[in-house]
N, C-alpha and C positions, 0 to 999 in steps of 0.2 A: 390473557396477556397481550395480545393483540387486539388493535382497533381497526376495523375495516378490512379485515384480515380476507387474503384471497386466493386461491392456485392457481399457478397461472403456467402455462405453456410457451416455450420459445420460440421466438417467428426464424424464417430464413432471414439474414440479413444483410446491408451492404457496406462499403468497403469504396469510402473517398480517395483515390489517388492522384492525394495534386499536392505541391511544394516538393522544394530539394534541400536536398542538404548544404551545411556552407552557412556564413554570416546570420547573424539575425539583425535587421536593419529596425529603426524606430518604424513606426508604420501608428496611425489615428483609428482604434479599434471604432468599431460601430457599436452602441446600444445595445443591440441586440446579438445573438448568432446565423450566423448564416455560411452557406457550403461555399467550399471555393472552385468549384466544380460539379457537374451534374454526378450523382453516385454510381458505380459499377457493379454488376452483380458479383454477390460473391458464393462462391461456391458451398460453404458449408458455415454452422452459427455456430458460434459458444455459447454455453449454454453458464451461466456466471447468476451470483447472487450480490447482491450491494448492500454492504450495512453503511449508514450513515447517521449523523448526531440533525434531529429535524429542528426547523426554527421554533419549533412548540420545545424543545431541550429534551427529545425523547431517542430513543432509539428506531430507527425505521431497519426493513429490510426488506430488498425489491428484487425480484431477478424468476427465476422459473419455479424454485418450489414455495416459496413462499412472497408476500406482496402484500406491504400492511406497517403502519406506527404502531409498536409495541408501547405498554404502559410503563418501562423500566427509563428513568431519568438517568440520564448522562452527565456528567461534571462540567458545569461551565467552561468554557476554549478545549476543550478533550475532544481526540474522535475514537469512533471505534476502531477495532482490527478484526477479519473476517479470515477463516483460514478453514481448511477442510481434514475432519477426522477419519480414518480407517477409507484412507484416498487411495489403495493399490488391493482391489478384489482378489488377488491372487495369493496377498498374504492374510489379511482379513474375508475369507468369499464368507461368511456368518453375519459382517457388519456391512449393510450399503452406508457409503459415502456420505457424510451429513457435515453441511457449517456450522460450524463453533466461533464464539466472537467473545471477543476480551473488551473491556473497557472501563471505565473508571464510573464510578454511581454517584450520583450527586450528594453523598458522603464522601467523598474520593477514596470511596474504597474499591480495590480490582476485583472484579468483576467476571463470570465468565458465562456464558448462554447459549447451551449447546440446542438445536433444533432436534435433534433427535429425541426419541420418548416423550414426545410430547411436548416439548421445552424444558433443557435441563436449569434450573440457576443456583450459581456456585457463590458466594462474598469468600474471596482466598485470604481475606484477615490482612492483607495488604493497604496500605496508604498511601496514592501517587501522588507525586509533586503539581501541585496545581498549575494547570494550564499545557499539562503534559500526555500523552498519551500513549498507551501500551500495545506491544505487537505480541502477536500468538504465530505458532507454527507448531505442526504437528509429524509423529514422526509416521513412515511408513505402515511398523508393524501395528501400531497403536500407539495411542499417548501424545502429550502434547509438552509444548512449554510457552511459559511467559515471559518476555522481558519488559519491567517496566522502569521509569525515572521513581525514584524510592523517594516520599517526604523526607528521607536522611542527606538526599543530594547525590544519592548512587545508583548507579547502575544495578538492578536486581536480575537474577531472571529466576524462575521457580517452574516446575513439571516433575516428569515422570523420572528423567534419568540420572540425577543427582540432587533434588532436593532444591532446596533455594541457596543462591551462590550472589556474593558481593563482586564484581568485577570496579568498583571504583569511582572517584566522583563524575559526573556528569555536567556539564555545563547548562549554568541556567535554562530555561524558558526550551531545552531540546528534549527529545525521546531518543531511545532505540531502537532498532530494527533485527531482527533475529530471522533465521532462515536453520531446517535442518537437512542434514544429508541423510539421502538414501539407504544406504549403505550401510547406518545402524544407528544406533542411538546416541546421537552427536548433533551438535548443533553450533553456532557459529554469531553472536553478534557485532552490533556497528554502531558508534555511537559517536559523538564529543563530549570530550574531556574537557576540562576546566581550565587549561593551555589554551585552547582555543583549536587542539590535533583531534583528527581522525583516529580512532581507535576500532580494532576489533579483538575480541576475546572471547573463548566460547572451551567448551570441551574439545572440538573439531580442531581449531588450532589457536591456540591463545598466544596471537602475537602481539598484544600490547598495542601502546600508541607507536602510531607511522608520523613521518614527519613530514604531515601532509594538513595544510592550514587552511579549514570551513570558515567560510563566513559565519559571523556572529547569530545566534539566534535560527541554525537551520541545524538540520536532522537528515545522520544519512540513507542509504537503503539498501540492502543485500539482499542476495537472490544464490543458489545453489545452480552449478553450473554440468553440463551435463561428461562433464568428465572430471568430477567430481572433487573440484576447486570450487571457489567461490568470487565472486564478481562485485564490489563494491560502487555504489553511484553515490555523487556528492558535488555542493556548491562552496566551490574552493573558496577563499578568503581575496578573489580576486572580480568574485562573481562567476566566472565561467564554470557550465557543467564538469566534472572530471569524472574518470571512474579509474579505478585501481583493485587490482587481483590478488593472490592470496601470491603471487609470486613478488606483490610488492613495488610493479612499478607500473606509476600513473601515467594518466594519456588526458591531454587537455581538447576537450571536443571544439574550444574556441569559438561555444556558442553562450551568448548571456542569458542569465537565469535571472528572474524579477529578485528582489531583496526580500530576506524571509520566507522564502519558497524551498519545497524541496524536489527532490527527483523522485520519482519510482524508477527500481527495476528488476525484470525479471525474465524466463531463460525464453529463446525462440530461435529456430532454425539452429540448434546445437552451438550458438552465441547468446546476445543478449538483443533484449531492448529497453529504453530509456524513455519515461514520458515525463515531460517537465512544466512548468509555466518562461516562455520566455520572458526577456528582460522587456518583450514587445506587450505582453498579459497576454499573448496567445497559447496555446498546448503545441507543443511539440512530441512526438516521437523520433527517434532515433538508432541507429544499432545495425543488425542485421537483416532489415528492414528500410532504414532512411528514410520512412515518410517524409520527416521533416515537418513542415508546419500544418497543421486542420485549417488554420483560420477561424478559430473559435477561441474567441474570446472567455478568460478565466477571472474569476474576485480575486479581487486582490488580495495577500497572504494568504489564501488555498492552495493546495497542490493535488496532484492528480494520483492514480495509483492503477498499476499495468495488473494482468493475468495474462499466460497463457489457456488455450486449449488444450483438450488430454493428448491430442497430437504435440504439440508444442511447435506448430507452424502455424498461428493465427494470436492474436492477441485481442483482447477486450481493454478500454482503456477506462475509467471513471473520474469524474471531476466536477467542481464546483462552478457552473455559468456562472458568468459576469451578471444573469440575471436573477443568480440565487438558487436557482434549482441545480437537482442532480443532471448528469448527464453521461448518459455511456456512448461512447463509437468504438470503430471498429469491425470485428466480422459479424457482430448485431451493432447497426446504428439505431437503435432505441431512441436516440434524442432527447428530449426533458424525461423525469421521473417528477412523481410528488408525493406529497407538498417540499415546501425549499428545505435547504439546508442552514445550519447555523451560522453564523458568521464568524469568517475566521478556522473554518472547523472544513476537515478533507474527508471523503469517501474512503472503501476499503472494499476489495471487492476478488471474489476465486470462483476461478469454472470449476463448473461440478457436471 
């Protein structure tokens, strides 16, 4: 099922600290990438896997236990979603840890690929909406869920804890994002509606649409927060990043996001962080952290996608170069992976 298939070990690695937070001004990207600053050592790696859709339209996956293009086709403009099973030893200590990845097959039927047992492959009998792409999220004690954009034009999600559930129509050309709580078998998604509003609905708390207006054609991204809310990221219908909480009120970061882009975000330092493409096609982070800008240049309509570490003080960041390849930074700066990515199509990526 793999080509060129390899195991691979994680190096120590480092950790750019240069830009602030504040304005994102126009700026003349370079060709290529390059550091905006010499790198700093950092004290410990994450140890992360990356599934992405390859310009061969294959499924690849890079990171520490696995490193290699898989033979399984991917649905034209689709990416994957990467998420980790039987992820808390202490409820499962019988199952280690292993990636699981959802995705759409060049039938656009969903798809699922767990690494464990040798490579699990699932067809869940599902049809996504072309040019859409599915998130996975798994819970604690076991089990997982899917949310995908349905060829009906709705919002799906399907797993372990209630079966498959219609949460509503979906605005063209977007996805959803799904996150589940700790805490038990709940879950929590995010999406746009065909208003053109932010929505989230889930078992966890199904509060419907907010009256909160996404630019056209972007997808938002949720993250489980460590007191045990949830933390929404999204590019308002003004262009600026925003994020909003399960208590409902939004905070405009007052930084521009390129058009057609979306946010990642996910939990650190018992807050959040946000990595985006700015409005400049640079990566940004932001949150409880404030990087602020890498200076690494992103393709245009890609978007990037965050991890924490099992501490949840360090993050891994993943994204599509301006030069077509993959690329991670962060507490491993890894720099390119290969071969490229699709065009059009984002990374997905969880420490393990």
């Amino acid at each position: 099922m793999f080509q060129n298939f390899n195991r691979q070990r994680g190096k120590r690695g480092r950790r750019v600290r240069s830009g602030v937070a504040g304005g994102i001004s126009a700026i003349t990207l370079a060709a290529g990438l390059a550091w905006a600053a010499a790198p700093a050592a950092q004290a410990a790696s994450t140890f992360y896997e990356v599934a992405y859709h390859t310009n061969t339209g294959f499924l690849a996956l890079v990171g520490v236990q696995v490193n290699g293009v898989t033979t399984l086709p991917i649905m034209p403009g689709s990416s994957p979603s990467i998420t980790l099973e039987n992820a808390d030893p202490a409820i499962q200590p019988e199952q280690p840890p292993t990636p699981v990845v959802a995705y759409a097959d060049n039938n656009d039927r969903l798809t699922t690929f767990g690494l464990g047992q040798n490579g699990l492959l699932t067809n869940l009998g599902f049809i996504v909406a072309p040019g859409t792409s599915p998130s996975i999220s798994c819970f604690a004690e076991s089990g997982c869920v899917v949310a995908f954009h349905s060829s009906t034009g709705d919002v799906m999600t399907f797993g372990k804890t209630d079966g498959l559930r219609d949460w509503g129509p979906a605005a063209p050309d977007t996805s959803p994002s799904i996150t589940t709580s700790a805490s038990g078998p709940t879950y929590e998604v995010a999406f746009q509606n065909t208003s053109g509003n932010l929505v989230t609905a889930g078992t966890f708390d199904n509060h419907g649409a907010r009256a909160l207006g996404m630019k056209a054609h972007t997808s938002p991204s949720i993250t489980l927060l460590t007191n045990g809310s949830y933390e929404v990221a999204f590019q308002a219908n003004t262009g600026n990043l925003w994020t909003v909480g399960e208590d409902g009120v939004g905070h405009n970061s007052g930084l521009g996001m390129m058009a057609g882009t979306n946010p990642a975000i996910t939990l650190q330092n018992g807050s959040y962080e946000v990595a985006f493409q700015a409005n400049t096609g640079s990566l940004w982070t932001v949150g409880s952290d404030n990087h602020g800008s890498w200076n690494l240049g992103m393709k245009a309509g890609t978007s990037p996608a965050i991890t924490p570490n099992a501490l949840g003080n360090q993050y891994e960041v993943a994204f599509q170069a301006n030069t077509g390849d993959p690329w991670t930074v962060g507490s491993d700066n890894h720099d390119a992976w290969h071969p490229g990515m699709a065009a059009g199509t984002s990374p997905s990526l969880i420490a393990d």
